[in-house]
VOGU-3710 file (C-alpha; in Angstrom, 3 decimals, decimal comma):
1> xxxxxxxxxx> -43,332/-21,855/74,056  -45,729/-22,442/71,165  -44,482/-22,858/67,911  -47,367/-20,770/65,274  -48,359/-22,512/62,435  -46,653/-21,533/59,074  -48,708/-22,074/55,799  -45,355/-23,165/54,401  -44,410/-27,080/54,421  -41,452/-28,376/53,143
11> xxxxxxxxxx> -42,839/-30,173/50,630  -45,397/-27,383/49,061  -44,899/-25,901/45,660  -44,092/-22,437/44,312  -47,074/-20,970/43,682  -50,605/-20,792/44,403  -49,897/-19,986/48,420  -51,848/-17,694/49,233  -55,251/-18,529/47,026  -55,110/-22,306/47,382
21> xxxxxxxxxx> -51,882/-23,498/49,463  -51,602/-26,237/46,992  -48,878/-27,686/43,950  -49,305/-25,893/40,806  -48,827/-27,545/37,561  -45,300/-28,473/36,642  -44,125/-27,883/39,907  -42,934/-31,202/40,519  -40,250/-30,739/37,376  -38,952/-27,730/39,712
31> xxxxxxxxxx> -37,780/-30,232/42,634  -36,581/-29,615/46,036  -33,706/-28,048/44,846  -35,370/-25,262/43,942  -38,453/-24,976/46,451  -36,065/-25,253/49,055  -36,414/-26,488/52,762  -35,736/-24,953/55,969  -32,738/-24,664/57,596  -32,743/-27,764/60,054
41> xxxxxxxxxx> -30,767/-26,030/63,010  -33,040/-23,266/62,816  -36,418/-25,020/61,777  -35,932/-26,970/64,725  -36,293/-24,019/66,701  -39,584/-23,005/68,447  -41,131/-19,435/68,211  -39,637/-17,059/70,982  -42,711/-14,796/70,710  -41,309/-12,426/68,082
51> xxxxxxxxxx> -42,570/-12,192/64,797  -45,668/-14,124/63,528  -45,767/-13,359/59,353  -48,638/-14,089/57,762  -48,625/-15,818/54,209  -48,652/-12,802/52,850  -45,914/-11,591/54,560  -43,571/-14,672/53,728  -44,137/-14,647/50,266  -43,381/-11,236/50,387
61> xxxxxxxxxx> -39,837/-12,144/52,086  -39,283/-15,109/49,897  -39,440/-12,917/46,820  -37,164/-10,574/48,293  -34,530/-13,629/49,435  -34,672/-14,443/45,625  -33,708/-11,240/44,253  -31,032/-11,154/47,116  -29,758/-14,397/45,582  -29,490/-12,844/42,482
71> xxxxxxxxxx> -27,926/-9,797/43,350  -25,447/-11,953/45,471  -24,572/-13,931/42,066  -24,013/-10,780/39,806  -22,023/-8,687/42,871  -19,881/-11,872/42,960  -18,769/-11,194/39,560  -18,152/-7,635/40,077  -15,849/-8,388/42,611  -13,845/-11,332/41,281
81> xxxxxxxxxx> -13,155/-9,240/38,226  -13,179/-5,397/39,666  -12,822/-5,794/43,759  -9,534/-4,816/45,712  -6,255/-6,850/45,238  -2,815/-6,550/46,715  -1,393/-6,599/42,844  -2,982/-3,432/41,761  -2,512/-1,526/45,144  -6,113/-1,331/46,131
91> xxxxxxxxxx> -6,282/-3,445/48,681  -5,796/-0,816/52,055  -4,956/-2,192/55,599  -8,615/-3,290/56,306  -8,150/-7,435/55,788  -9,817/-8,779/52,449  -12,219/-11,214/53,775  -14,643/-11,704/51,279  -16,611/-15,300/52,004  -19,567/-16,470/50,044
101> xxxxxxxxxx> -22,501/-17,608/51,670  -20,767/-20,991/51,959  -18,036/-19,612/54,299  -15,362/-20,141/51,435  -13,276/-17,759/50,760  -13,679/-15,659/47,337  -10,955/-14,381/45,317  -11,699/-10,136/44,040  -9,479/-8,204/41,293  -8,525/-10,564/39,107
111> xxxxxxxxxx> -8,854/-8,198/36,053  -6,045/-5,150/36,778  -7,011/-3,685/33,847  -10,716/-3,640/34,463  -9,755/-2,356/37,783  -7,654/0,157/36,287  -11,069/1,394/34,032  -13,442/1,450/37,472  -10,356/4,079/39,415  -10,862/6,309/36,297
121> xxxxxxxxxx> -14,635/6,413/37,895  -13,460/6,863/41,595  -9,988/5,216/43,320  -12,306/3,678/46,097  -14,365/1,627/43,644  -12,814/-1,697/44,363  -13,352/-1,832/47,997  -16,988/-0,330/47,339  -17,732/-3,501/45,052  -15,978/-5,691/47,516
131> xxxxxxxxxx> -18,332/-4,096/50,346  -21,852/-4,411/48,543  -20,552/-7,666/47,578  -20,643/-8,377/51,362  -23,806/-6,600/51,926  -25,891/-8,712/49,335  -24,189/-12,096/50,910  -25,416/-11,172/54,173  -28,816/-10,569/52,883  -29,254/-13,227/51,356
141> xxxxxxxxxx> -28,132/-15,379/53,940  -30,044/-13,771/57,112  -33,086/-13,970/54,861  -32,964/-17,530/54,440  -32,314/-18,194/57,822  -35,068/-15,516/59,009  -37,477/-17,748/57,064  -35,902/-20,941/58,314  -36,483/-19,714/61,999  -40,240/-19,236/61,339
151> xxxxxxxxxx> -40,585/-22,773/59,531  -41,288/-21,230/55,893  -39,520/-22,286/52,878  -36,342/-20,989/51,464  -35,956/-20,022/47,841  -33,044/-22,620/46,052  -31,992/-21,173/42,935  -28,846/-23,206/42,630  -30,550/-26,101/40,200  -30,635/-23,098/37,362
161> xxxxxxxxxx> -26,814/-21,736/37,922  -25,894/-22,456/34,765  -24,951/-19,730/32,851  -21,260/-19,504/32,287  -18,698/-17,885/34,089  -16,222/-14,706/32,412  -12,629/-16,817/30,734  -10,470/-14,037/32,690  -7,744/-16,214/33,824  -8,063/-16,809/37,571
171> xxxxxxxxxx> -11,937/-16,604/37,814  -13,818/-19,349/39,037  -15,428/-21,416/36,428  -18,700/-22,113/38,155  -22,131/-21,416/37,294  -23,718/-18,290/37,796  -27,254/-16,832/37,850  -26,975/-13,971/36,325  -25,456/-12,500/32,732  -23,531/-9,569/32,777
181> xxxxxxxxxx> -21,868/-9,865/28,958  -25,388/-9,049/27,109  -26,685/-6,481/28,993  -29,513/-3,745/28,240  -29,117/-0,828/30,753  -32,013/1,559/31,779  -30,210/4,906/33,185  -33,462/7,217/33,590  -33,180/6,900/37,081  -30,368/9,323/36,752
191> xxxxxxxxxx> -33,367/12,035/35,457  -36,066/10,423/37,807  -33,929/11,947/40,865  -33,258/15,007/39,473  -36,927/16,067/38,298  -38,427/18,647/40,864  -41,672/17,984/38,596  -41,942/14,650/37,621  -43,154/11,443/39,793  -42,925/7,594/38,290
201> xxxxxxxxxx> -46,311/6,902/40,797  -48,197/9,869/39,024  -47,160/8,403/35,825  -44,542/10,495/34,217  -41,592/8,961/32,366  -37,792/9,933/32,326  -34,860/10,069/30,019  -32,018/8,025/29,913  -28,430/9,355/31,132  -26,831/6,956/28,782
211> xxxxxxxxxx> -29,650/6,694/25,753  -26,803/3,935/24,078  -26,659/1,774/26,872  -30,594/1,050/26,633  -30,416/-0,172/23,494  -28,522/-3,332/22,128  -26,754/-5,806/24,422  -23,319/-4,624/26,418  -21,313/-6,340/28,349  -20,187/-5,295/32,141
221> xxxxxxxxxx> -17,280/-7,307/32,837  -14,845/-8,131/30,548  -15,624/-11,796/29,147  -12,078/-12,907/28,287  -8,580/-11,519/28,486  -8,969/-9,835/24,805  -11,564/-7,402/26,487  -8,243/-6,258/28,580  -6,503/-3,565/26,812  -4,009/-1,506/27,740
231> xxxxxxxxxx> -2,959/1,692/25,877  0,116/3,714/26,978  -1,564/6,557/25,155  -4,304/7,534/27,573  -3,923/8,826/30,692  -5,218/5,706/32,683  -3,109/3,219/30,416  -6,495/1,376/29,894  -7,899/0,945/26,257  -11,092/2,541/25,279
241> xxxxxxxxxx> -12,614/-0,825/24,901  -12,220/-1,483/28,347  -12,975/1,848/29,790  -16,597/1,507/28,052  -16,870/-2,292/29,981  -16,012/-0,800/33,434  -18,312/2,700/32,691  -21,187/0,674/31,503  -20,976/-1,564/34,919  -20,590/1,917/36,672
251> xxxxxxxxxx> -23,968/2,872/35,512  -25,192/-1,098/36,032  -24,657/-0,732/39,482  -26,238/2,029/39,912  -28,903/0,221/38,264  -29,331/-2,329/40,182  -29,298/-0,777/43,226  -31,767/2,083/42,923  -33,980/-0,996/42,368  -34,050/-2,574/45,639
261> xxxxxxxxxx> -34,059/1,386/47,302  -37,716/1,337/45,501  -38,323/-2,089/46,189  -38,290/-2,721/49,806  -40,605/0,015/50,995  -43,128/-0,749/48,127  -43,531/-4,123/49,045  -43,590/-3,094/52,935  -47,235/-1,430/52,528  -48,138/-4,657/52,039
271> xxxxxxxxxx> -46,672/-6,240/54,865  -48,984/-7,489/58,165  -46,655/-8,249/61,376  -44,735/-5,375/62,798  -41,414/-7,603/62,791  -41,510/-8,368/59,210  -41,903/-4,715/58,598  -38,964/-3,963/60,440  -37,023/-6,581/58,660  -37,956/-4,412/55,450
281> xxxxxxxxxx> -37,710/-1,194/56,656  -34,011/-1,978/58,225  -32,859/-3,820/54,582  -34,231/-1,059/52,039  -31,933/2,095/53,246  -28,949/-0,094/52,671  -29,877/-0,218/49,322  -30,282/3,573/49,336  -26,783/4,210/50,464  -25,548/1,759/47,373
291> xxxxxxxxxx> -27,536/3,424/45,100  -26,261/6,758/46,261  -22,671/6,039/45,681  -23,045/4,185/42,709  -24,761/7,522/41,436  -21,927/9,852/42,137  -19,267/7,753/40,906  -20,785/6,678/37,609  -20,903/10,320/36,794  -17,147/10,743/36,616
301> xxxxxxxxxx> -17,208/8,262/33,397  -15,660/10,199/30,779  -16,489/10,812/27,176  -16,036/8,424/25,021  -17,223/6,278/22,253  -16,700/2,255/21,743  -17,674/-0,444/19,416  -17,907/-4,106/20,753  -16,530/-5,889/17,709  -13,829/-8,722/16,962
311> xxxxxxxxxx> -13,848/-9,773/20,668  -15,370/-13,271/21,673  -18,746/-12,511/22,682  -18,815/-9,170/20,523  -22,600/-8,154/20,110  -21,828/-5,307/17,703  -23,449/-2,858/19,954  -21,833/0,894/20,332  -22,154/2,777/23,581  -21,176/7,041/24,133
321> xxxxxxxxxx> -20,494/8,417/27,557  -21,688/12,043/27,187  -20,581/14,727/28,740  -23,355/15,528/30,882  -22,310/18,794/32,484  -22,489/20,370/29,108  -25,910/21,473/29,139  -26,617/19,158/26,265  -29,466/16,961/26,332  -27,707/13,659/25,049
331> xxxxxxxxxx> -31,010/12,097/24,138  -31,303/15,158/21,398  -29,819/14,709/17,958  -29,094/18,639/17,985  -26,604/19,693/20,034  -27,580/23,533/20,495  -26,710/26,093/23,003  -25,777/24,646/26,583  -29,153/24,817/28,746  -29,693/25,367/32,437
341> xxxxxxxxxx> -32,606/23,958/32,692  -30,955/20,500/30,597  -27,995/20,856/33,165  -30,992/20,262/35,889  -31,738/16,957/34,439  -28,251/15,774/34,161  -25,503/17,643/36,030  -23,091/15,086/37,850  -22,835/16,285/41,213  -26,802/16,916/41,736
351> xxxxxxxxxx> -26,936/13,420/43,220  -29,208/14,580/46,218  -33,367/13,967/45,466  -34,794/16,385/43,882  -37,907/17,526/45,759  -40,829/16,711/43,397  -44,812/15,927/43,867  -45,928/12,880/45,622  -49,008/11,321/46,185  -50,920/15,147/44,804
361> xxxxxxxxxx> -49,533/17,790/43,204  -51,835/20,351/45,597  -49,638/19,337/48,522  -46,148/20,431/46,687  -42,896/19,116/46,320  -40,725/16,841/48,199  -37,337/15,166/48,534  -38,484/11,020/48,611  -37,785/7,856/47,441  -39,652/7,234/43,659
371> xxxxxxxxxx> -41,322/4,882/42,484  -42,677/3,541/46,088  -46,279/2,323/44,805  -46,983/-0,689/46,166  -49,343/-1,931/43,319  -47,850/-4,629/41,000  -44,225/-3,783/42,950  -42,650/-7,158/43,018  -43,715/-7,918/39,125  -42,012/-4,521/37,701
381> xxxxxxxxxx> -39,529/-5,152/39,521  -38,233/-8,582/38,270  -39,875/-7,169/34,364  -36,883/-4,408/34,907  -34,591/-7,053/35,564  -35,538/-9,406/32,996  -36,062/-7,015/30,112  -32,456/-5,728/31,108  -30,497/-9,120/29,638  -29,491/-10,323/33,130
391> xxxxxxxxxx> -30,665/-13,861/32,492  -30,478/-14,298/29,186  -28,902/-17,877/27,968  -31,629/-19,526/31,038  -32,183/-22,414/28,307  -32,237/-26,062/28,325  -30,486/-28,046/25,548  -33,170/-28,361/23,908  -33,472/-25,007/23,462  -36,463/-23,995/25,564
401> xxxxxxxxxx> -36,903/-21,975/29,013  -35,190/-24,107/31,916  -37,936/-22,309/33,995  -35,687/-19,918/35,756  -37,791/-16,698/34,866  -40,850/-18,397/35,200  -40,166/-19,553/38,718  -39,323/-15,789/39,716  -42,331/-14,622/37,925  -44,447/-17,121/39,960
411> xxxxxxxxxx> -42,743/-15,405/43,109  -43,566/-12,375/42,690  -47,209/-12,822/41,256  -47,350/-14,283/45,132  -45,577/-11,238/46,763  -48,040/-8,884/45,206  -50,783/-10,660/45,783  -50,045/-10,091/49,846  -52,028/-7,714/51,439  -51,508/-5,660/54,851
421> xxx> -53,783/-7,607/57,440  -54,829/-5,548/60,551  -55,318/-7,496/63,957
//
């Protein structure tokens, strides 16, 4: 059987594939650490007739096995801190066998406490972290080797692990990816879905669930034992302190995950051969169901108020979970008279899509996906990400940009540059 011709050679840079198919500037300082190389047991492999993706069409999935990575690295520390364990009883009968994508076995819920801040949001929320844990290993792995068996490149983004790892005693002290400790969190998807009006792709902007959280940095996991509190005096025996840490990772995930539910069927308009789109198509709703529960349980965060100050790391910043089945808009200095039409915008349980225009007002409402325009997709997404904190502290000693965000930017300059191809 004939093995097609991929663009991608193991040797080729990150950038400039689809104009020129040749090594941009600086990319030898990147290495082949990060550029990546196919799998050899599957690169070996000939074509068996299936998919034939374009260039197009493998930057597009190269981008995507790059975010995977990174979702892989912060889920990780989600569930090392927050995921089931025998010692706080939330660990059920189904077996803990969380493996990287190494095969080697990863320890979850080595923060009780923490733990003990997420059950105030639901009691299931360990094994839910524990499960999209899972979900984001396995897409990052199949990716890779999807792109392996086709002779492309892989993404490496194991040269810029580097940031540190949370002191909690027990967790890992390895590098990670991602920060979770600094963190700058957008919650107007939580209005986007309910608006039976407004559409991001017709240009209309939302307000934030959680207007604290999208200003100043806050941390998502707790970054050393003081962040543990307990407090005999509240209900849940967790300190307030601690509550805010697991509420403001409640609405991270969330986050993060309505995201990739955008993502993946923006970026497959652009796609050319059938089985790529399928590969798309089949990722994306996962993300949809992650986003969906991360949305109903982040609304059972109660009310309260906390300062991050005199704890290692402390950024000073102050975070208020409202209650936001008052009627109250909490973006409004004046509270007022409780309003239906506010209650619309942020009423807990109204975690179903709101039918609202698409595409032209003229043809009505409708209950979809939003944003899904395909147009600069790949670059707002990674802008979301990077303007949210997530990799702050990418730095060399000397100070300046190891070239972490610049690499991703690079990718995804490439993934919207794809365009559908019709045979």
């Amino acid at each position: 059987m004939k093995k097609h011709d991929i663009p991608f050679t193991r040797n080729t840079s990150r950038r400039s594939f689809l104009k020129h198919g040749t090594v941009a500037a600086g990319a030898a300082t990147m290495g082949a650490g990060v550029l990546g190389k196919a799998l050899p047991a599957l690169s070996q492999e000939v074509d068996d007739g299936g998919g034939k993706p374009n260039r197009g069409d493998i930057a597009i999935l190269r981008f995507l096995q790059a975010l995977e990575t990174i979702e892989a690295d912060l889920w990780r520390q989600y569930a090392e801190l927050g995921g089931p364990s025998v010692a706080t009883q939330t660990q059920g009968l189904s077996t803990n066998d969380l493996k990287d994508q190494n095969g080697n076995r990863v320890t979850t819920g080595l923060a009780p406490l923490y733990i003990g801040g997420l059950l105030i949001l639901d009691t299931d929320m360990p094994q839910y972290i524990l499960d999209n844990t899972d979900d984001e290993f396995s897409h990052e792995t199949w990716l890779k080797n999807y792109l392996a068996s086709k002779g492309a490149d892989i993404v490496e983004l194991h040269k810029f692990a580097n940031l540190p790892s949370s002191q909690v005693t027990g967790v890992p002290n390895i590098g990670r990816l991602t920060n979770l400790t600094q963190l700058t969190v957008d919650t107007s998807w939580w209005t986007r879905y309910r608006s039976d009006s407004k559409n991001p792709d017709l240009g209309d902007s939302f307000e934030n669930a959680i207007p604290s959280l999208a200003t100043g940095q806050h941390t998502a996991i707790p970054r050393t034992n003081a962040d543990l509190i307990a407090d005999p005096n509240q209900n849940s025996g967790v300190g307030t302190h601690t509550q805010a840490i697991a509420f403001t990772a409640g609405f991270h995930f969330g986050t993060i995950e309505q995201g990739g539910s955008s993502l993946y069927p923006s970026l497959a308009q652009r796609v050319s051969d059938p089985e790529v789109l399928r590969v798309l198509l089949s990722i994306g709703p996962t993300e949809t169901m992650h986003f969906q529960t991360w949305q109903d349980k982040a609304g059972n965060a109660t009310q309260i108020t906390d300062t991050d100050t005199g704890f290692p790391g402390s950024t000073g910043a102050t975070v208020t979970f409202p209650n936001l089945n008052g009627g109250i808009n909490p973006n409004s200095s004046s509270q007022g008279s409780p309003d239906p039409g506010v209650a619309d915008e942020f009423q807990t349980n109204l975690i179903m899509p709101e039918p609202t225009f698409f595409l032209n007002q003229r043809l009505g409402p409708i209950s979809i996906i939003r944003p899904t325009e395909t147009r600069d997709a790949a670059k707002g997404a990674l802008q979301g990400l990077i303007d949210s904190g997530l990799f702050l502290g990418h730095k060399t000693k000397s100070g300046k940009s190891d070239g972490f965000v610049e690499f991703l930017r690079d990718l995804a300059e490439d993934a919207d540059e794809a365009r559908r191809q019709l045979s």
